[in-house]
Kinemage of the C-alpha trace (Angstrom):
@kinemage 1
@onewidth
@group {chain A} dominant
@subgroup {mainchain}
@vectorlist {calphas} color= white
{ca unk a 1} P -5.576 84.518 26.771
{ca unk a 2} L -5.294 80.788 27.880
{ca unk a 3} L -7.421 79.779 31.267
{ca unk a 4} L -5.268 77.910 33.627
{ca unk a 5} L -7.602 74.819 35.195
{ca unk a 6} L -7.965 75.114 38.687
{ca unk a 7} L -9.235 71.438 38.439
{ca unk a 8} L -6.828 68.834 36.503
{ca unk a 9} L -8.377 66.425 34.831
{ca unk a 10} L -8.776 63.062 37.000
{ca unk a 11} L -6.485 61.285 35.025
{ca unk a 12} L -3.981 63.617 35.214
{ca unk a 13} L -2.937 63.512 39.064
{ca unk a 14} L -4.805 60.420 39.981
{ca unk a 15} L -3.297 56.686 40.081
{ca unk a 16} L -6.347 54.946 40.437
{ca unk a 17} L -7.336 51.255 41.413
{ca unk a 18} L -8.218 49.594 38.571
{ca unk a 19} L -10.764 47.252 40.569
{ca unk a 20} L -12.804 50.004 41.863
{ca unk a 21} L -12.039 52.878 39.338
{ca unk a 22} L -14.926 53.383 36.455
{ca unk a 23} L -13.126 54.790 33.618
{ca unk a 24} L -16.412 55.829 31.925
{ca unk a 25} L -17.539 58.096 35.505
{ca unk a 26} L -13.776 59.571 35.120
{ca unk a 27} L -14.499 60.569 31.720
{ca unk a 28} L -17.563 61.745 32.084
{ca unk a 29} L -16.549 64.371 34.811
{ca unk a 30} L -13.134 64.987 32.729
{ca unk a 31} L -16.058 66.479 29.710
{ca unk a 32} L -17.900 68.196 32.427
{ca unk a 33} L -14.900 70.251 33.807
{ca unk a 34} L -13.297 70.410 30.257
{ca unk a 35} L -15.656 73.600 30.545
{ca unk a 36} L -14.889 76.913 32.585
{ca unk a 37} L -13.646 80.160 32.609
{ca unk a 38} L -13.410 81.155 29.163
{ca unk a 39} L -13.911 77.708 27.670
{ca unk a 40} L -18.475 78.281 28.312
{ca unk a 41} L -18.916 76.683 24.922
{ca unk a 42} L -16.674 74.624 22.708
{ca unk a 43} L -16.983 72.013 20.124
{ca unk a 44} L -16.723 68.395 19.903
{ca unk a 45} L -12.977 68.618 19.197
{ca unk a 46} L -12.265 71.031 21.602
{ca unk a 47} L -14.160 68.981 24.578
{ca unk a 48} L -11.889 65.910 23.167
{ca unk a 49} L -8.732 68.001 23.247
{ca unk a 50} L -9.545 69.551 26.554
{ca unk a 51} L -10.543 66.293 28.753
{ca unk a 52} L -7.742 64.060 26.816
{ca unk a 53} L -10.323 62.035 24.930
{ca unk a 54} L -10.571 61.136 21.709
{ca unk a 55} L -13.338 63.003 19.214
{ca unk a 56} L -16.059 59.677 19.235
{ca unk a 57} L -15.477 59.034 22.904
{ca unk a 58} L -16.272 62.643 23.739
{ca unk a 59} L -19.132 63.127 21.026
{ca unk a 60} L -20.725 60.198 22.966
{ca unk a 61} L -20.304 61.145 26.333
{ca unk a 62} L -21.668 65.008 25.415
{ca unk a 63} L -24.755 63.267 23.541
{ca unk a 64} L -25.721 61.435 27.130
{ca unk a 65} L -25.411 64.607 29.332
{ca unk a 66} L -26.985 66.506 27.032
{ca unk a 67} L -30.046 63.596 27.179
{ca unk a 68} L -29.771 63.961 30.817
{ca unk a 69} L -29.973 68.035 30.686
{ca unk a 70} L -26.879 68.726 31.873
{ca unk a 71} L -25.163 69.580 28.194
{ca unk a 72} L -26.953 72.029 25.838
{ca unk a 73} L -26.176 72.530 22.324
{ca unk a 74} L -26.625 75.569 19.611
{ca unk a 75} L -25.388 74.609 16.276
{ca unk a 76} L -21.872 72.868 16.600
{ca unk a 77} L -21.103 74.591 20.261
{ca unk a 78} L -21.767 72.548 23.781
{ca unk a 79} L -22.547 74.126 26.957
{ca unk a 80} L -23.049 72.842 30.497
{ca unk a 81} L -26.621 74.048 31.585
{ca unk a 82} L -27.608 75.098 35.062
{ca unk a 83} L -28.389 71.543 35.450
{ca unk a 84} L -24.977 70.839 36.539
{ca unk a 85} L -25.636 73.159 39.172
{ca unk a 86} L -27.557 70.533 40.797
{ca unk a 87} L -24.151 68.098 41.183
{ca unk a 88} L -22.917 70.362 43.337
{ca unk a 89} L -25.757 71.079 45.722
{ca unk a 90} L -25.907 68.474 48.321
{ca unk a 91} L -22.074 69.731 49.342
{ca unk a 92} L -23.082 73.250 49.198
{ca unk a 93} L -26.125 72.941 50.679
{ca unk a 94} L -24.244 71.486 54.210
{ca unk a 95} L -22.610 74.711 54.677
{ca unk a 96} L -24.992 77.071 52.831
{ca unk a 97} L -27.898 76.669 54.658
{ca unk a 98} L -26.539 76.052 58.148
{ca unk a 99} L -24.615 79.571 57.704
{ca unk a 100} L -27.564 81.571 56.175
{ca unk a 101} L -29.966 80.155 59.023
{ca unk a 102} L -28.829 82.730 62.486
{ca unk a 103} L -28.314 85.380 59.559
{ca unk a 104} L -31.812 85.376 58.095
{ca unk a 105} L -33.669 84.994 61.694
{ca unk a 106} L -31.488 88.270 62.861
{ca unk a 107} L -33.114 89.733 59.832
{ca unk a 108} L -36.450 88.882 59.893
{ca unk a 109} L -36.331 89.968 63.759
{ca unk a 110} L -34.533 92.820 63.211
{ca unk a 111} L -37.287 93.505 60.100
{ca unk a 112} L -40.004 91.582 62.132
{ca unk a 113} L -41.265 90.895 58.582
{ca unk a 114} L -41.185 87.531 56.406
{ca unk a 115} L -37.986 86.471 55.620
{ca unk a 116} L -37.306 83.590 52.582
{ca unk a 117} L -34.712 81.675 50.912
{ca unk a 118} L -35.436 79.531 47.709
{ca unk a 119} L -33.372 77.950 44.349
{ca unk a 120} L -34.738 76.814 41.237
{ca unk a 121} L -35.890 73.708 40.589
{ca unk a 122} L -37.193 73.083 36.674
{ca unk a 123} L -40.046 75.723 36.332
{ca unk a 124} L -40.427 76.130 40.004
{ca unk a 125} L -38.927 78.359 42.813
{ca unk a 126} L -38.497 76.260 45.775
{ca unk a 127} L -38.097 77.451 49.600
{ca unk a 128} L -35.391 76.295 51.205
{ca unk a 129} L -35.587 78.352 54.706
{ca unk a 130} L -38.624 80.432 55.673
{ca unk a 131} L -38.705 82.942 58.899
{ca unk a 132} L -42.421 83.733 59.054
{ca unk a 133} L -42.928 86.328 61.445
{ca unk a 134} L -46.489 87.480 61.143
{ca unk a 135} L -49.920 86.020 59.401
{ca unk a 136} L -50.380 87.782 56.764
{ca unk a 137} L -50.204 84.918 53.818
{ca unk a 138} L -52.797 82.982 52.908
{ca unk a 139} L -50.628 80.119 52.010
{ca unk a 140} L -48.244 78.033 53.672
{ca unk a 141} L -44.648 78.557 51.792
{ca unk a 142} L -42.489 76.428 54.241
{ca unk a 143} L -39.253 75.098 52.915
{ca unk a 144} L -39.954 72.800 50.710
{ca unk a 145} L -43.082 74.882 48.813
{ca unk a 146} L -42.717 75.275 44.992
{ca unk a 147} L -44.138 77.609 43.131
{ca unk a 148} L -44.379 78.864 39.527
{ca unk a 149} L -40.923 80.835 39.155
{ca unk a 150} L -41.896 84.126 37.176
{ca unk a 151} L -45.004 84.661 39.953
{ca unk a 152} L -42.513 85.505 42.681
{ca unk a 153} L -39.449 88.295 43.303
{ca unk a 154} L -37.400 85.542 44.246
{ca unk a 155} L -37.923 83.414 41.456
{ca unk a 156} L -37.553 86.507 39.306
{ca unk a 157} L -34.109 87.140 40.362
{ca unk a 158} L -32.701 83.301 39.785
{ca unk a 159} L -34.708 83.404 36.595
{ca unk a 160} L -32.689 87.063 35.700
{ca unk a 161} L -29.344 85.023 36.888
{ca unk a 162} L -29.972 81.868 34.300
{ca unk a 163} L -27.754 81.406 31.300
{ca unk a 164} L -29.131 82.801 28.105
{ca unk a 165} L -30.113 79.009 27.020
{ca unk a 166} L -31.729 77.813 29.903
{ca unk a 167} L -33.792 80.766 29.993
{ca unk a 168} L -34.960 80.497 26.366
{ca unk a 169} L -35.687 77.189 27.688
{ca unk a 170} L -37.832 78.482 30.551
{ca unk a 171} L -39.966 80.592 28.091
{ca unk a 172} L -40.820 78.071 25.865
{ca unk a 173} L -42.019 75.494 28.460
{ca unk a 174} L -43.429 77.520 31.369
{ca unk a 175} L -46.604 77.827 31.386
{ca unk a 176} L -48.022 81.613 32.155
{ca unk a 177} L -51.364 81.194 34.054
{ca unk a 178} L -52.813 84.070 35.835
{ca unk a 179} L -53.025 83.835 39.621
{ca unk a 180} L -53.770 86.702 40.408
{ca unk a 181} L -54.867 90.071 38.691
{ca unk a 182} L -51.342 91.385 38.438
{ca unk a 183} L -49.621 87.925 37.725
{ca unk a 184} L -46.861 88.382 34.681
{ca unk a 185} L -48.635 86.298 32.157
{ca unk a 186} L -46.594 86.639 29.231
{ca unk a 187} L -42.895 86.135 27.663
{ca unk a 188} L -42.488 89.912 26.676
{ca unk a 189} L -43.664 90.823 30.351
{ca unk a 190} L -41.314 88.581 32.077
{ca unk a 191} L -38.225 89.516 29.854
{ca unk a 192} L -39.067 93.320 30.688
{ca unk a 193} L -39.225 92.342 34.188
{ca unk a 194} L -35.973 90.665 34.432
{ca unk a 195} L -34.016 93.006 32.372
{ca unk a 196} L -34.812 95.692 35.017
{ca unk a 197} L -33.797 93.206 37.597
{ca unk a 198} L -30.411 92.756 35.915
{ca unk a 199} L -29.610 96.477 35.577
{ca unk a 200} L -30.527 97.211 39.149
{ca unk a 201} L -29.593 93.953 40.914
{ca unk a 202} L -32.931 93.583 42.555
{ca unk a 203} L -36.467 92.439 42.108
{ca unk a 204} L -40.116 93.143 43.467
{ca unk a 205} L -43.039 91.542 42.804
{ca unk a 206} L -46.277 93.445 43.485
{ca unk a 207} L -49.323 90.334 44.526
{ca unk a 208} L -48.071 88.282 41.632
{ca unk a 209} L -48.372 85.127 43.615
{ca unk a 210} L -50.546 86.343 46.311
{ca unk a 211} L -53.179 89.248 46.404
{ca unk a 212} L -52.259 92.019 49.111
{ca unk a 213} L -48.513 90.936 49.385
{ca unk a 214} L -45.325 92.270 48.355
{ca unk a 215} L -41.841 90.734 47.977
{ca unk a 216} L -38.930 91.685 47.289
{ca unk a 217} L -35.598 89.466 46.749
{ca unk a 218} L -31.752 89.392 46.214
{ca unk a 219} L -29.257 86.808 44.702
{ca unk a 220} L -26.980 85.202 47.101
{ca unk a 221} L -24.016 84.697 45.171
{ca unk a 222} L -20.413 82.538 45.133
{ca unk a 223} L -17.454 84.389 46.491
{ca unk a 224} L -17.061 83.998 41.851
{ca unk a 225} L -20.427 85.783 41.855
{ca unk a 226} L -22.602 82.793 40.924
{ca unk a 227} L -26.491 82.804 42.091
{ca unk a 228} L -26.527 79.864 44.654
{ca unk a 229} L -29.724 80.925 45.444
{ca unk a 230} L -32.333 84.265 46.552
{ca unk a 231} L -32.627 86.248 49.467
{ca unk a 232} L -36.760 87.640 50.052
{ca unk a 233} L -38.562 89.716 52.373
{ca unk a 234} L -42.213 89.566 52.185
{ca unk a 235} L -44.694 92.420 53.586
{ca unk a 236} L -48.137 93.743 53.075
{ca unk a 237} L -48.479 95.495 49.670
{ca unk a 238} L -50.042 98.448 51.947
{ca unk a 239} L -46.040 98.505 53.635
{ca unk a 240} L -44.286 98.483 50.738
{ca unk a 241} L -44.113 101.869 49.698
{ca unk a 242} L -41.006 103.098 48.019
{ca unk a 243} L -38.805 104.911 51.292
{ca unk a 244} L -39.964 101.214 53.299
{ca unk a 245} L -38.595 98.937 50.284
{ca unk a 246} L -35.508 101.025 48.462
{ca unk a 247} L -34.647 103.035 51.968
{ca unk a 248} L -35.187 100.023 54.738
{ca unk a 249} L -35.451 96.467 53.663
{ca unk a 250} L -32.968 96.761 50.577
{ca unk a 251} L -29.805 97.802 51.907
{ca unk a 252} L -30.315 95.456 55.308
{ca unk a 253} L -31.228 92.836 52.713
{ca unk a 254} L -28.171 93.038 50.853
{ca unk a 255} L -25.941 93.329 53.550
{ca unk a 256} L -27.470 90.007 55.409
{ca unk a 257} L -26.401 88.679 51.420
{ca unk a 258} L -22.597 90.027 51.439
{ca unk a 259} L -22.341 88.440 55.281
{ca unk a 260} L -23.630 85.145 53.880
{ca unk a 261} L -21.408 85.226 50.754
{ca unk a 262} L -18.467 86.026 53.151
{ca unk a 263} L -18.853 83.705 55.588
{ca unk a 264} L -18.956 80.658 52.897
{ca unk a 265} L -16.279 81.912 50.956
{ca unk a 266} L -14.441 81.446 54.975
{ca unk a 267} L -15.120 78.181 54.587
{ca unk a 268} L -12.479 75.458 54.336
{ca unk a 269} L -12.309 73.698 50.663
């Protein structure tokens, strides 16, 4: 079935100024969206055929994103990696952030526990909002905090929500150092974990960061449903028993999540 582009190729629709225009940016972005729905990996040939370039100028613009990390490669197939992601974030974090805000205080006052937001960044979760509503942590997470991906529930879902690639990525470079006693410290431990976070759309992680805490965390998706990022509520381990977590926190979780989703899919553009 062909894929009709919701994006035409610069080129296409554009009449550019010559003295300003950079052919080489055009063409570069022309590659990038030469990928999407049903087109995740192609060939050389197909990338030139798709973004109106010829085979050498497209083989050389795929070599320098892929040098840059936002190209991957298996064989003779190209894919964009969640690197790209990264393009786009500055835009989406303007209207992201500024809607999840109001939501994620209601919750965390509604909850009156911990409430987080974070992304990926390389190997490491990063906070990007944090409602802290009593002292229970010994660390200070405040946005802007990163740590090691696989020791949080957060973390654990955007590492569930990765492309096959980038994840085999992740578990070759990441390094698995115990921080606490029940800290996932190896490959086979973290791909168990994250399989049962993609068959029930959910993760919880036990004092894998910190001793005596519990979290547990959502993906905030794209009206498309693409992660943008994770949704986490944080609470004594002694709280978290299973009615507290699967019959309380969980389903107001989610819903904060779907009213987030739906209020940027509102938005104009």
């Amino acid at each position: 079935m062909s894929v009709v582009d919701p994006w035409p190729l610069m080129t296409s629709h554009l009449d550019p100024d010559r003295d300003v225009f950079i052919q080489s940016v055009g063409r570069g972005l022309a590659v990038i969206r030469a990928f999407g729905p049903g087109r995740g990996q192609l060939t050389i040939s197909e990338v030139a055929k798709a973004a109106q370039l010829d085979r050498a100028g497209a083989r050389r613009i795929l070599f320098t994103l892929q040098s840059l990390g936002y190209v991957g490669v298996e064989g003779r197939l190209f894919h964009l990696t969640s690197r790209v992601r990264d393009l786009a974030r500055g835009y989406l974090s303007q209207s992201l952030w500024q809607i999840a805000r109001p939501q994620l205080e209601r919750l965390a006052a509604t909850l009156n526990e911990t409430v987080s937001a974070g992304v990926l960044d390389g190997f490491d979760l990063v906070y990007t909002l944090r409602i802290q509503r009593l002292q229970i942590f010994e660390f200070d997470l405040g946005a802007g905090a990163h740590i090691p991906a696989h020791t949080s529930s957060m973390g654990q879902v955007l590492l569930a929500a990765l492309p096959p690639v980038d994840l085999a990525s992740y578990m070759r470079q990441a390094r698995f150092e115990p921080l606490t006693a029940t800290t996932l410290i190896s490959k086979e431990a973290l791909t168990e974990r994250l399989q049962l976070v993609r068959q029930q759309g959910w993760g919880i992680a036990r004092g894998e960061f910190e001793s005596g805490t519990t979290g547990v965390s959502v993906p905030l998706v794209d009206r498309e449903g693409f992660t943008l990022a994770a949704l986490n509520v944080s609470m004594t381990t002694e709280r978290a028993g299973p009615e507290y977590v699967e019959g309380r926190i969980l389903p107001i979780l989610r819903e904060t999540a779907a009213g987030i989703t739906a209020a940027l899919s509102s938005q104009p553009g």
